[in-house]
N, C-alpha and C positions, 0 to 999 in steps of 0.2 A: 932321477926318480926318487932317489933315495931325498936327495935338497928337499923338493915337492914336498914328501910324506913329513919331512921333520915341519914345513912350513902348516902340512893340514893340521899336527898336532900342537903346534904353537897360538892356531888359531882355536881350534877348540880348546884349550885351556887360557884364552885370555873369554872366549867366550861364558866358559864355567864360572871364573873368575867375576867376571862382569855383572852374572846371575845373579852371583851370588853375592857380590857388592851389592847389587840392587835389593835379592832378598831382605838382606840387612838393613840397608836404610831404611827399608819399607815396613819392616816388623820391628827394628830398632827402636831405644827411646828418641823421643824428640827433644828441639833442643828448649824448650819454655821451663824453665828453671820453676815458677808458680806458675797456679790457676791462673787463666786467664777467660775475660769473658767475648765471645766473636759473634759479631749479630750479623745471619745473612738476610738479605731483606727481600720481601716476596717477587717473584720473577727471576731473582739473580741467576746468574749460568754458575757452571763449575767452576771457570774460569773466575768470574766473582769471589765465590768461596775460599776459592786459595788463594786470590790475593788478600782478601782479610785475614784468614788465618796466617800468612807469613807476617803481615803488618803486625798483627798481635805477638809473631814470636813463637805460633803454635809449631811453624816447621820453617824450615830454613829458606826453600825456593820455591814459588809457586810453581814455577816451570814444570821443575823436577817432581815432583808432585803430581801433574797433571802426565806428564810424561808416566812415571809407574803407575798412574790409575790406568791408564791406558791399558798396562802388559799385565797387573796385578789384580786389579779390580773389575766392576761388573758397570754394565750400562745400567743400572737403577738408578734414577733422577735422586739429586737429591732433595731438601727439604726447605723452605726457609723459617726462619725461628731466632732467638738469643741460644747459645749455645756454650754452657761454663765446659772450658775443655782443660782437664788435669793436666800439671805438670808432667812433662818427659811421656807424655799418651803417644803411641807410635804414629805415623802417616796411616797405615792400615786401619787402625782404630779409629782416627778422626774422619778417615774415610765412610768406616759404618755408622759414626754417628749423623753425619752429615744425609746419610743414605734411609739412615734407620729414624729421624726426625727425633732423637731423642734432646730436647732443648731445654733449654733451663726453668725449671719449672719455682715460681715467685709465691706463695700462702699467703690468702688472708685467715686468720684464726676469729674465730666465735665462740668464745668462751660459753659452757653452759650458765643457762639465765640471764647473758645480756643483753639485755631493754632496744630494739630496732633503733631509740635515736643514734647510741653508741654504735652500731653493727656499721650504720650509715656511716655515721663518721669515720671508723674504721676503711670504710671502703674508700672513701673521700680521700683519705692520708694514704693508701696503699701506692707505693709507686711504680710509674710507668702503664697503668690503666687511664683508659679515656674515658669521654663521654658525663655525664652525670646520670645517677640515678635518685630518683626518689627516696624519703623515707620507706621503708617496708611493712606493712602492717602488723602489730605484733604480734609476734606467735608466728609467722609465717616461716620463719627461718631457722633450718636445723641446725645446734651449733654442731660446729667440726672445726676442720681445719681443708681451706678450699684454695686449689691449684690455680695459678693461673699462668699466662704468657705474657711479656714484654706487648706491648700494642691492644691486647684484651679491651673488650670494655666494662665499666661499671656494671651494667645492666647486663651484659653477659653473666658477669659472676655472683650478681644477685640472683639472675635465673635461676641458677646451678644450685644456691641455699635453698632458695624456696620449692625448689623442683625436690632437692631433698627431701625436705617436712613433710610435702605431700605424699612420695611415694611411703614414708616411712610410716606416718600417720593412718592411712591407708590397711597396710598389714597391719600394725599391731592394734587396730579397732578391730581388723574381722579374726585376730587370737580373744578380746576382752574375755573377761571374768563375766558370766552371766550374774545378775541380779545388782549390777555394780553402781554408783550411784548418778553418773553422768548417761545421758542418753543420748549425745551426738558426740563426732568427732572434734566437732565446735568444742562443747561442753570437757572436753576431756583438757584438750589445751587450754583453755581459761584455768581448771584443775589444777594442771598438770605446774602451769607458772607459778600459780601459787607456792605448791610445793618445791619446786624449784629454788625460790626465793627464801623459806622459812627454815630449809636444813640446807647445810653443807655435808653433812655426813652421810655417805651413800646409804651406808645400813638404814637410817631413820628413815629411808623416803619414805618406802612402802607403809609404815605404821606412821607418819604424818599423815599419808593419802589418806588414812584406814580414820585417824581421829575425824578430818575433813568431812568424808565420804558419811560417817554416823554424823555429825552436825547436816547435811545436807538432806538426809533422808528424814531427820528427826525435826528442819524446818527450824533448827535455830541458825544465828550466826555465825558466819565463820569468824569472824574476828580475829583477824588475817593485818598483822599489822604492813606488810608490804602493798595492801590494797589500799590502804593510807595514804603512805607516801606517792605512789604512782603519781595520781593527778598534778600532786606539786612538781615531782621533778621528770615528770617520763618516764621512771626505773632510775635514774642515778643517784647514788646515795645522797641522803636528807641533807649528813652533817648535825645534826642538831636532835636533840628529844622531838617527838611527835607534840603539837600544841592540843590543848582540847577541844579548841575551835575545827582542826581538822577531823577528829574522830567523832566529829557530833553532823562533819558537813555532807551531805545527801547528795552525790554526783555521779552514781549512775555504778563505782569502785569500791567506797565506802561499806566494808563489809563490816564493819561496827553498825553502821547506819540502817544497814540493811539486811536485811538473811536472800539467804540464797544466792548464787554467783553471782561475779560482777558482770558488765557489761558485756566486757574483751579480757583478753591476754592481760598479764602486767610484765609482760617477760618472754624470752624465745628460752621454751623447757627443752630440757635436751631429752636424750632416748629412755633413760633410767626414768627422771620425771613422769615422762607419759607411760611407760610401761607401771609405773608404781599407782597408778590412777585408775589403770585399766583391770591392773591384779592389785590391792589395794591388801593389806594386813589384816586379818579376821581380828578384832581386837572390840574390847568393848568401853576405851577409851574415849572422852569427851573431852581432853585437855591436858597441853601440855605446856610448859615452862623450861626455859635452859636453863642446864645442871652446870653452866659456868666451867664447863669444860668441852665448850665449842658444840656439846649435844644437848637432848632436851630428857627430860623427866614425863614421865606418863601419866595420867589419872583417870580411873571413871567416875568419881564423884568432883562435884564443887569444894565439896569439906578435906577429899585428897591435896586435890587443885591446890584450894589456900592455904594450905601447909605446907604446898612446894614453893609456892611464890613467895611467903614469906622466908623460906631458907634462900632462897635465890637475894633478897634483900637484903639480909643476914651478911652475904658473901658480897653484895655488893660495897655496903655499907665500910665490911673488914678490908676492902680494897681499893676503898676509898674513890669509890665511885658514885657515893650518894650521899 
């Protein structure tokens, strides 16, 4: 009896033992020295999964693996996806990611104001997306910065921009500024790119909108030198001085040529943009020139104006750029 009871307790302590071996391995690191990336592909079983993750070096045996999900883990399916799994990440842990679909998530970025031909192309060169999509119409697309997956397509993730702008566009027209000087949502992103294009400096939007905004109520020209170049290049930079043949030519952008908004967009405005359009700066400014230090200078009168732009010549001239 006595032999028996030492033998019950030899086995409940290699059983302890055994547990606890397993709890180990199980919450333990793993043994993938680096990142590594494990794509399981849609339909695969578990069994799939752990063999790419051992190929990869995520964990040492699939076996064993499947075996402790067995005792340790839950019947939740898992997911399929590309999946970046950190160095020394335990089996338990690559377990929940596998379970919890959290997969590697790839950005395309949209810088604010950049011109749909670029967005396109942008998406064009993004890799591991399929499919082609279209240029996008301008204006349609909010910039940001947009998620996507290994296998996505083109036209998926331009969905997901332009689904953006609209919902965004949407709310902050029914916030606008009452008495403001655009009268569609249309109207405000033609605006909105303008402004977009003519500062970089967040501060100035809203008093760019605001000079804009008093030219368009008062029916003169915007005289919007980005509404120039559009036509020639799409939005991408000129490279060169504006000729005079372009700011005299009548095509529909040409806000020299013409008062009042251009046709379309010259640009995808981001969220400041249109907001600076919709709540625009009380100002009683008609004109403005950069102060050569990346910002611009204000004016209400013409005779302001031409004393700014000739200092602006002044500075050009001293820096040898004219």
């Amino acid at each position: 009896m006595r032999k028996l009871g030492c033998l019950g307790v030899i086995a409940v302590l290699l059983a302890v033992g055994a547990a606890f071996w397993g709890a180990n391995q199980w919450g333990g690191p793993g043994p993938a020295r680096t990142n590594v990336t494990v794509e399981v592909p849609a339909g695969a079983t578990m069994t799939a999964a752990a063999q790419a993750m051992e190929k990869a070096g995520a964990i040492r045996d699939a076996d064993t693996f499947l075996w402790m999900a067995r005792i340790f883990g839950d019947d939740t399916p898992i997911q399929a996806g590309e999946y970046r799994v950190p160095a020394k990440i335990s089996q338990s842990d690559i377990l929940k990611m596998l379970q919890g679909g959290k997969t590697l998530q790839r950005f395309v970025m949209v810088p604010e104001g950049m011109p749909s031909i670029m967005v396109h192309e942008r998406l064009m060169a993004a890799p591991h997306l399929g499919g082609e999509a279209a240029v996008p119409a301008e204006g349609s697309v909010l910039p940001d910065s947009y998620a996507y997956a290994r296998g996505d397509t083109r036209q998926k993730v331009l969905d997901s921009m332009q689904a953006a702008m609209t919902r965004y566009l949407a709310a902050a027209w029914a916030k606008r500024k009452p008495g403001i000087a655009v009268n569609t949502p249309e109207e405000a992103i033609i605006l909105a790119s303008i402004v977009e294009k003519e500062t970089g400096k967040p501060a100035e939007r809203r008093m760019v909108a605001g000079v804009y905004s008093n030219r368009l109520k008062r029916g003169m020209p915007l005289q919007a030198d980005p509404t120039v170049i559009y036509p020639v290049t799409k939005g991408k930079p000129l490279g060169r001085r504006i000729l005079r043949s372009e700011l005299q030519d009548k095509n529909g952008y040409n806000t020299y040529a013409s008062a009042g908004l251009p046709v379309g967009p010259i640009a995808n405005p981001g969220r400041a943009s249109i907001d600076a359009v919709l709540n625009p700066e009380a100002t009683n400014a008609l004109y403005f020139v950069a102060d050569g230090s990346g910002g611009h200078v204000f004016a209400d009168t013409l005779e302001q104006h031409n004393a700014n732009v000739q200092k602006w010549y002044a500075l050009r001239r001293a820096r040898g750029e004219m």
